[in-house]
C-alpha positions as CSV (number, residue, x, y, z in Angstrom):
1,X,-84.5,215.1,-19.7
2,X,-83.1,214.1,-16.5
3,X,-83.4,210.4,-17.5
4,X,-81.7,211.3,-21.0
5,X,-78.5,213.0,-20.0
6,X,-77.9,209.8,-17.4
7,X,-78.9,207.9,-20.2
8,X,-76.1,209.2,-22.4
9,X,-73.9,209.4,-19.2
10,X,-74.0,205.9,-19.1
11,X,-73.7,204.8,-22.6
12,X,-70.6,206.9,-23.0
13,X,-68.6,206.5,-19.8
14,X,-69.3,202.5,-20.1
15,X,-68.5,202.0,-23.9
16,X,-65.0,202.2,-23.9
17,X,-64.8,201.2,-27.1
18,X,-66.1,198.7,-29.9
19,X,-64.7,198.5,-33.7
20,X,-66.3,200.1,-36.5
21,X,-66.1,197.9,-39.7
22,X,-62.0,198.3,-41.2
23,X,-61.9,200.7,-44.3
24,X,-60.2,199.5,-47.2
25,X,-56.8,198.3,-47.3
26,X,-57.3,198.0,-43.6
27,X,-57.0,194.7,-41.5
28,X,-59.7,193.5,-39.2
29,X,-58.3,191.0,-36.6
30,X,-60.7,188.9,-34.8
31,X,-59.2,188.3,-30.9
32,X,-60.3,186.7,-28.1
33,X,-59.4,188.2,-24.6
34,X,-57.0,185.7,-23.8
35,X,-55.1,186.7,-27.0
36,X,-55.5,190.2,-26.5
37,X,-53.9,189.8,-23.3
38,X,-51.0,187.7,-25.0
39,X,-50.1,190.0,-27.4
40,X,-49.8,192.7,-25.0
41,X,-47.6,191.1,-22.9
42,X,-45.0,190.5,-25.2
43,X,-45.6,193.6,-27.7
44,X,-46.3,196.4,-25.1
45,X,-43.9,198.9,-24.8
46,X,-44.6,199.1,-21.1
47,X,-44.0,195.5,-20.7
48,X,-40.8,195.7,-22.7
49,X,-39.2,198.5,-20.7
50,X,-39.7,196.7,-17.3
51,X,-37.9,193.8,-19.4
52,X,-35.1,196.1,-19.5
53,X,-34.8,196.8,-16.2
54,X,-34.2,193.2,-15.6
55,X,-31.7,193.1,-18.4
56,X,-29.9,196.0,-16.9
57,X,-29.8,194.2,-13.2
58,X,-28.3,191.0,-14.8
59,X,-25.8,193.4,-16.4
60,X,-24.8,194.3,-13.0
61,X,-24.7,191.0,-12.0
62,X,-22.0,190.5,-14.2
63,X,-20.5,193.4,-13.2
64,X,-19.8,191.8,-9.6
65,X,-17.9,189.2,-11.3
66,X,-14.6,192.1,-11.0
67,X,-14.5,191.3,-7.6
68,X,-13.7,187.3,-8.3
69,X,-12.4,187.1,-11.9
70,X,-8.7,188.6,-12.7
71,X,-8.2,192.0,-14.6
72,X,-5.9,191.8,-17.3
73,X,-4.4,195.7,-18.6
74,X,-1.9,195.7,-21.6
75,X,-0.3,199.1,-22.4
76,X,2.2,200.8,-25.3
77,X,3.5,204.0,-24.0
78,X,6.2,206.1,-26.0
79,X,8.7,208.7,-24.4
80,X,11.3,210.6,-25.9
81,X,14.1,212.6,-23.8
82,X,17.5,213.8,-23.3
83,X,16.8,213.9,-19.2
84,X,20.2,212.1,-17.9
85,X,18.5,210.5,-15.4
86,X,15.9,208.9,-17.6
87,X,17.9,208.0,-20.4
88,X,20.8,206.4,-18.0
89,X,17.8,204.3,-16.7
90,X,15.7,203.3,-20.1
91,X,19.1,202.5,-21.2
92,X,19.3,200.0,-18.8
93,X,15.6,198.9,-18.8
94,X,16.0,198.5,-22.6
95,X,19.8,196.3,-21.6
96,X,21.6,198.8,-23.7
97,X,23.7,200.3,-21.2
98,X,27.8,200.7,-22.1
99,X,30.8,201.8,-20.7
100,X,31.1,205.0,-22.2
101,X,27.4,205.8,-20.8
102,X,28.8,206.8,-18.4
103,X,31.3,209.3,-19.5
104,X,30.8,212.3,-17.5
105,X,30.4,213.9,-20.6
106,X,27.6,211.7,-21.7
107,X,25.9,211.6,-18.3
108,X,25.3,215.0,-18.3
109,X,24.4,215.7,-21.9
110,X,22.8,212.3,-23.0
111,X,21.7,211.9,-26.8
112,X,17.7,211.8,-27.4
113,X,16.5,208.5,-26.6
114,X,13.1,206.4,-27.7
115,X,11.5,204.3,-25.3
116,X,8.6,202.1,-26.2
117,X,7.5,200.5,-23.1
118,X,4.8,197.4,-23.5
119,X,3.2,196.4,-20.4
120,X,1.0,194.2,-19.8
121,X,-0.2,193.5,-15.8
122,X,-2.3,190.9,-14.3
123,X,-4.8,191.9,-10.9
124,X,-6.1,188.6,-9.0
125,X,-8.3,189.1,-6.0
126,X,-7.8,187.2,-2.9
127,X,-10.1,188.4,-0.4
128,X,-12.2,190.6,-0.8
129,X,-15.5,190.1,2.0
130,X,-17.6,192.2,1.2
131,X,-17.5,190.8,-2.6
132,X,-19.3,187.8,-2.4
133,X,-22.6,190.2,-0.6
134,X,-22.5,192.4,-3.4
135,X,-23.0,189.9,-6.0
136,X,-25.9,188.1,-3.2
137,X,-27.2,191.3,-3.4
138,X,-27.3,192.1,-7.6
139,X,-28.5,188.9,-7.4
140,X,-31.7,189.3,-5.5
141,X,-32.2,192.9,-7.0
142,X,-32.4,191.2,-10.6
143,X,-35.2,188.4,-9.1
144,X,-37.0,191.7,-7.3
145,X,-37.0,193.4,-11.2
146,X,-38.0,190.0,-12.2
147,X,-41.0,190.3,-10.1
148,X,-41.8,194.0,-10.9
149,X,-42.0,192.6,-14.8
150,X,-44.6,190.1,-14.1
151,X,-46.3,192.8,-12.2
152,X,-46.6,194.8,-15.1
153,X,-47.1,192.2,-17.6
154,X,-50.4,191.5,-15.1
155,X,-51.3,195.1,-15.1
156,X,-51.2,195.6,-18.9
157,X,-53.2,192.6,-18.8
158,X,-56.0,193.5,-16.8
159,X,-55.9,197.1,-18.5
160,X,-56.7,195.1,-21.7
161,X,-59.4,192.9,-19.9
162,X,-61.1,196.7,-19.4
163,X,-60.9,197.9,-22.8
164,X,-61.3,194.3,-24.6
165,X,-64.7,194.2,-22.0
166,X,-65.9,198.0,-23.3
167,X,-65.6,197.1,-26.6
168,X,-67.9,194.2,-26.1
169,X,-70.3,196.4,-24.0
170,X,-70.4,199.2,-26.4
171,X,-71.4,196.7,-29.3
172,X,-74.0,195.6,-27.2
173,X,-75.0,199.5,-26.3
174,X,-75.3,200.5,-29.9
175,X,-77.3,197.5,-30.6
176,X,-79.9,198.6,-28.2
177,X,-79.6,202.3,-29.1
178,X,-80.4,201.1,-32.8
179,X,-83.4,198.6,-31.6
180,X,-85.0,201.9,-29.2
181,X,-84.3,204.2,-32.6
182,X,-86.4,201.4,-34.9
183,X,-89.2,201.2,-32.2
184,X,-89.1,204.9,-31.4
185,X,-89.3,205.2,-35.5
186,X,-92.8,203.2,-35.6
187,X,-94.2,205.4,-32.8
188,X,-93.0,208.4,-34.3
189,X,-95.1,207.2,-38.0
190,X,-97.8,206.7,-35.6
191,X,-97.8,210.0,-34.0
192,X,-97.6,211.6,-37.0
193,X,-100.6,210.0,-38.1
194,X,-102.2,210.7,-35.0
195,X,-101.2,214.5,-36.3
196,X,-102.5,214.5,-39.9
197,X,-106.1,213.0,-38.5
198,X,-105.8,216.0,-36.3
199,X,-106.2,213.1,-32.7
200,X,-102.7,214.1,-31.2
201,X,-101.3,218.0,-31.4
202,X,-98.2,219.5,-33.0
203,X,-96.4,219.4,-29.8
204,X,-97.0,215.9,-29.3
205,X,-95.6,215.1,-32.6
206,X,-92.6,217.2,-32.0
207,X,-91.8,215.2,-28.5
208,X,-91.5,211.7,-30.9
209,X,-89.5,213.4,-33.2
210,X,-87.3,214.8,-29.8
211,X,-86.6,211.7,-28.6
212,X,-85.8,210.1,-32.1
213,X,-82.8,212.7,-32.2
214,X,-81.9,212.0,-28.6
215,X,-81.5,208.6,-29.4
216,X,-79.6,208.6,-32.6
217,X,-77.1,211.7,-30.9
218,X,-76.5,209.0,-28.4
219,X,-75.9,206.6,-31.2
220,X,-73.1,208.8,-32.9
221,X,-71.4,209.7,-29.2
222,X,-71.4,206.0,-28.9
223,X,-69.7,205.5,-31.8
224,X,-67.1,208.2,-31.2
225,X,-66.2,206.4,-28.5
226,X,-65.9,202.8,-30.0
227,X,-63.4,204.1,-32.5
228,X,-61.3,206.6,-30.0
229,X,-61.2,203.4,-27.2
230,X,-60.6,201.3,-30.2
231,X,-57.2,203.3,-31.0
232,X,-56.4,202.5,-27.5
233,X,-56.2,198.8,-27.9
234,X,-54.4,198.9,-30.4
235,X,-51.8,201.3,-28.7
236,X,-52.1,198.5,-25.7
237,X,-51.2,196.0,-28.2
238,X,-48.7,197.6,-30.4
239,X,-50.8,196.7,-33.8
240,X,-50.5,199.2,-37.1
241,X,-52.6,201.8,-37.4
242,X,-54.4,199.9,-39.9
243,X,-55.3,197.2,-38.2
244,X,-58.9,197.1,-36.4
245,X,-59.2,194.6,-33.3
246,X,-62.7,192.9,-33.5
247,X,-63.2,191.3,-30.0
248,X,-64.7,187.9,-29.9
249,X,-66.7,186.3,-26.9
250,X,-69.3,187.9,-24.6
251,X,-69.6,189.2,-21.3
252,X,-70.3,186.2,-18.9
253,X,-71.3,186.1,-15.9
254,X,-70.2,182.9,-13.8
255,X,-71.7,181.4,-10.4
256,X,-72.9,183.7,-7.4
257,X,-69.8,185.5,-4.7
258,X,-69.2,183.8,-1.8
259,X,-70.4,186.0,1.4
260,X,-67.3,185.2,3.0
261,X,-64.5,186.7,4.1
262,X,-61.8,187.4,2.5
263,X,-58.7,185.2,3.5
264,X,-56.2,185.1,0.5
265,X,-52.3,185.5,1.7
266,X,-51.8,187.0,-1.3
267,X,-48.5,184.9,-1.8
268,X,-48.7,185.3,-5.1
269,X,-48.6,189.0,-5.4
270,X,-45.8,189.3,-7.1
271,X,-45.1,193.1,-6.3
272,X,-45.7,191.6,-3.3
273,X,-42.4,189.7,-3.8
274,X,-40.6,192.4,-5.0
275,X,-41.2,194.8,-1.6
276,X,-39.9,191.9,-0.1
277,X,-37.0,191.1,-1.9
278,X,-35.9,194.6,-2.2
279,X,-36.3,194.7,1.9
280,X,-33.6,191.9,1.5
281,X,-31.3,194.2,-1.0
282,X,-31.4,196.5,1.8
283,X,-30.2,194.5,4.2
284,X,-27.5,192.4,2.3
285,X,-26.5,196.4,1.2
286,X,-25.6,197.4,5.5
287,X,-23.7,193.9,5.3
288,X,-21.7,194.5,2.8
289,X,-20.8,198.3,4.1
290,X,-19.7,196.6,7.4
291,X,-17.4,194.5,5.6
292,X,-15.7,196.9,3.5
293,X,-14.3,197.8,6.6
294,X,-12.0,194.3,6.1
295,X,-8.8,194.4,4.6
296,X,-8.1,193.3,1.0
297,X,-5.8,191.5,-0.5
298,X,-5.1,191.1,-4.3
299,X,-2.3,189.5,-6.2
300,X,-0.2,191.0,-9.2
301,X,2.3,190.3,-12.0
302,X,3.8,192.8,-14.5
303,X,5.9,192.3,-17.1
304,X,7.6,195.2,-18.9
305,X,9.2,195.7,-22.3
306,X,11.7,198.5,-23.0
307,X,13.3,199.2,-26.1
308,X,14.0,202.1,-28.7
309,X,12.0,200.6,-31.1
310,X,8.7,198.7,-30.7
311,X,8.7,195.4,-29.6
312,X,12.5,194.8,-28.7
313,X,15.3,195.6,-26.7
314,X,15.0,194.3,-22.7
315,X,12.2,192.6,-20.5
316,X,11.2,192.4,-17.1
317,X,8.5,191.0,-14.5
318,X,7.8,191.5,-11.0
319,X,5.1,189.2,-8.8
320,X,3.7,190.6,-5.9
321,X,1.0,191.2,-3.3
322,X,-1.2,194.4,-2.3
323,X,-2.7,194.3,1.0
324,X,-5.1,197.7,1.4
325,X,-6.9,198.2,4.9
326,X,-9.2,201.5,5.5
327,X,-8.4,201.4,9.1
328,X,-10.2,205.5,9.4
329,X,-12.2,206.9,6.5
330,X,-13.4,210.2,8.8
331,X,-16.7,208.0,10.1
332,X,-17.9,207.9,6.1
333,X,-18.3,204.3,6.9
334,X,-20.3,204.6,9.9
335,X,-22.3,207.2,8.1
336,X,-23.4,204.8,5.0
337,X,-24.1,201.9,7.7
338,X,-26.6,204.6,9.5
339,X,-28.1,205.0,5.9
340,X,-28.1,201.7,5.1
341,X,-30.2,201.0,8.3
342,X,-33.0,203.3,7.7
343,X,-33.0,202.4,3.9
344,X,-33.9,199.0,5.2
345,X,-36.6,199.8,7.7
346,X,-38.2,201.9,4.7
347,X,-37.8,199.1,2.5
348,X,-39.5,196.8,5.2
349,X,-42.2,200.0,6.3
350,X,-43.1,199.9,2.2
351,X,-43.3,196.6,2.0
352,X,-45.9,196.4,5.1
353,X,-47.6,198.8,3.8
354,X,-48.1,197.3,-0.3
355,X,-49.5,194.3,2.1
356,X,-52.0,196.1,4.2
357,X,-52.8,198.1,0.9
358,X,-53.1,194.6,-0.6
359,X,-56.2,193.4,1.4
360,X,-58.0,196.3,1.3
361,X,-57.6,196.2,-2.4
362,X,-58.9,192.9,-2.6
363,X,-61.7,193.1,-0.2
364,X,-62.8,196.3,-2.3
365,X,-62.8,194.3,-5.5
366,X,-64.6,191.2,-3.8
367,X,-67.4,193.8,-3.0
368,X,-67.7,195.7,-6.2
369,X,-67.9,192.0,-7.6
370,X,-70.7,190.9,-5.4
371,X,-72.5,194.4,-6.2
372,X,-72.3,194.3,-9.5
373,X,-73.9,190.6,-9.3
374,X,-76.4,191.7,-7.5
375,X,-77.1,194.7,-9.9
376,X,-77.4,192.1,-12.8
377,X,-80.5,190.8,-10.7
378,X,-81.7,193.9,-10.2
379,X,-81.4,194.9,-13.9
380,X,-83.3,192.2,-15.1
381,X,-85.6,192.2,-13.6
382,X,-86.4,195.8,-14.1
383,X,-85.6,195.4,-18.0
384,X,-88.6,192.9,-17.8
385,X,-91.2,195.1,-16.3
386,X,-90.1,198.3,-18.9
387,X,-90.6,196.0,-21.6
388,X,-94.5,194.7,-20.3
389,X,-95.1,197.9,-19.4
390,X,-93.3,199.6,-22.8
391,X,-95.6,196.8,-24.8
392,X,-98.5,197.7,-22.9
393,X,-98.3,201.0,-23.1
394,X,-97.9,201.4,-27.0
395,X,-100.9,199.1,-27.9
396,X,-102.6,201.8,-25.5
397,X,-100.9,204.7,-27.5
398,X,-101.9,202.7,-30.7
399,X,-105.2,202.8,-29.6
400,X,-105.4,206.0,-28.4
401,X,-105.7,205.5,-25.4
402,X,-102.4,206.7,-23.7
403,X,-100.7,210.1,-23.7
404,X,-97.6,210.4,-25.5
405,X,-95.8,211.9,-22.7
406,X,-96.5,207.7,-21.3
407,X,-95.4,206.6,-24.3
408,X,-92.2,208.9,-24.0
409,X,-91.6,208.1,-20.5
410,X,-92.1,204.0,-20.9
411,X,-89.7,204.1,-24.1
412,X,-86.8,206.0,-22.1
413,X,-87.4,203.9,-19.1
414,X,-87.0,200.6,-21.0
415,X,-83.5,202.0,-23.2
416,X,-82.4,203.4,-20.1
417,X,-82.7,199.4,-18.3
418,X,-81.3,197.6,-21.4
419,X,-78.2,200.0,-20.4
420,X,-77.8,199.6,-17.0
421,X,-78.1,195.8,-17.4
422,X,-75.3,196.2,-20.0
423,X,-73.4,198.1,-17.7
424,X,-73.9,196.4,-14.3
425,X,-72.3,193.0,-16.6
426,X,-69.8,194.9,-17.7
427,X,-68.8,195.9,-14.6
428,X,-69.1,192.7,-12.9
429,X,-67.0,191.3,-15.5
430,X,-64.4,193.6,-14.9
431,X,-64.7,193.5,-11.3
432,X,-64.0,190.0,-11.7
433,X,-60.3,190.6,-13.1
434,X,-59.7,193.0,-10.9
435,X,-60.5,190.8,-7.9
436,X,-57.9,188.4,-9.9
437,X,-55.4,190.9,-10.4
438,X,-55.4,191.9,-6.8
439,X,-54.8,188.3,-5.5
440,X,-52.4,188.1,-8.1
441,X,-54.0,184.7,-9.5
């Protein structure tokens, strides 16, 4: 029993998944892992948001272009009044003005007047320092999204390397499940001759016909899992819900691991990158507080039309220049520098610590690869002794010679290897992207 329940353990915790022939009016799409891996990078919804992000940072990008780039503003404002003040005045902003506007009479009790005042004013920066940082700065945050989107492109990836992997190792579990359940079916006719001839007892009978049902509940758990896992890759993908994915290929295993040690800079990490460059975003971010602290200057031109009725009457224009200087803000300055500091030398602690994480991530993968080589070994060879002594132990049954309880016990021992070599590939194989993933190959 004990063999059994880590029997199923390891069928169902290693067969992610494995497609089930497509019902009708369904698809079946043959793909190889390399397209598997294609199609989720450019259909994942994961994927696509991170390609957002970058789309949003080139949107700020542009943003900093305010600080170079002139801002045009065109207004239409209406005003009616019988204020003396304000009419004497629109009346001579709209070049209206006459003699008898200024009858005392008149001054003080003015008729209603309209003015419809179109303006239209021009803003040019000068000098602006800390400007030309900020768009440094929403420059190297768009490359440091940039990086975070090939990150997860390479993440989705190796998440469909697992799955693509399990659904070849679950087609390779069932097929052993179903060639353990035809041999297990031959002993099981033979026991229950052994029965009706009255050579074996009812109890030996029954412990066939046990492990026959152990072995074809393991078969439908199995398959349960092919078709949930199965729903998964095509989630990862972003396929119809009527289309079933039918990996191609095999699990391979390549030459022997290298017992050295590990010495990849891991250059091409590229979250790697993006610690870094957002270590750089801090710092261009305290520059650019710092010189706020500079005067601006900015250039202007307004032109103004007054007149009772749209588009008429008198015009005017005035060029000039704005100098601002935040000589004292109440040490809000100083505070955001302080800020700015420490957001940098958390920025720079992160980023030290993503490397340091980084080896030890890699070193970690190069061991479960060389492990899981070595368990292939292992596996074999074990697979080849259940299977002499599973052959050699059902001629004796055959014969009568051997207990069925041997017969049991050889049959589970030789399922339980095909298994564990399936699983120890499997695992090496996805060891082996992980190891890539992690050097960021």
């Amino acid at each position: 029993m004990k063999i059994y329940k880590a029997l199923i353990g390891l069928g169902v915790a290693g067969a992610l998944c494995s497609p089930l022939p497509a019902k009708a009016g369904d698809t079946t799409v043959k793909l190889s892992l390399s397209k598997a891996v294609s199609i989720a990078r450019q259909n994942n919804y994961t994927v696509k948001a991170a390609r957002s992000r970058v789309d949003q940072a080139e949107g700020r990008v542009v943003q900093t272009r305010q600080s170079f780039l002139p801002k045009v503003t065109l207004s239409e404002t209406l005003l009616i009044t019988n204020d003396p003040a304000a009419a004497l005045v629109f009346k001579l902003q709209q070049q209206s003005l006459q003699n008898s506007d200024f009858e005392a009479s008149r001054m003080t009790h003015p008729d209603v007047i309209n003015d419809f005042n179109t303006s239209l004013q021009v803003m040019q920066p000068l000098f602006n320092a800390d400007a030309s940082t900020g768009k440094t700065m929403a420059v190297r945050a768009k490359k440091g999204q940039e990086f975070l989107a090939e990150r997860t492109e390479e993440a989705i990836g190796l998440q469909v390397s697992k799955v693509f992997y399990g659904l070849i190792l679950a087609r390779k579990n069932i097929e052993a499940v179903e060639h353990s359940i035809e041999t297990m079916q031959g002993y099981s006719s033979e026991a229950a001759k052994g029965y009706r001839a009255g050579l074996l007892t009812k109890s030996d009978k029954l412990s066939t016909d046990v492990r026959l049902a152990e072995l074809q509940e393991q078969k439908l758990m199995l398959r349960d899992a092919v078709k949930n896992a199965t729903d998964m890759l095509r989630v990862m993908l972003n396929l119809d819900s009527g289309v079933t994915v039918v990996p191609t290929g095999d699990l391979v295993v390549d030459g022997a691991v290298s017992d050295g040690e590990e010495t990849t800079s891991l250059v091409n990490r590229s979250d790697l990158k993006a610690f870094e460059t957002f270590a750089q975003v801090a710092g261009y971010q305290e520059e650019m507080i710092r010189q706020s602290r500079l005067p601006r200057l900015n250039a202007f031109l307004q032109t103004n039309l007054h007149s009772n009725n749209i588009f008429g009457g008198g015009a005017s224009w005035a060029l000039g220049l704005n100098m601002q200087w935040n000589i004292f803000d109440g040490d809000a300055t100083a505070g955001r520098i302080l800020e700015a500091k420490a957001q940098q030398r958390e920025a720079m602690y992160s980023y030290e610590a993503a490397k340091s994480n980084s080896l030890a991530e890699v070193a970690q993968a190069r061991r479960s690869l060389k492990t899981a080589r070595e368990r292939i070994d292992v596996a074999s060879k074990s697979l080849e002794a259940a299977k002499v002594s599973l052959q050699y132990i059902g001629k004796q049954y055959k014969s009568g010679m051997a207990m069925t309880f041997e017969l049991l016990m050889s049959e589970q021992a030789h399922s339980y290897a095909k298994l564990r070599l399936n699983q120890a590939t499997y695992d090496y194989c996805v060891s082996r992207s992980e190891l890539e993933y992690y050097r960021g190959n």
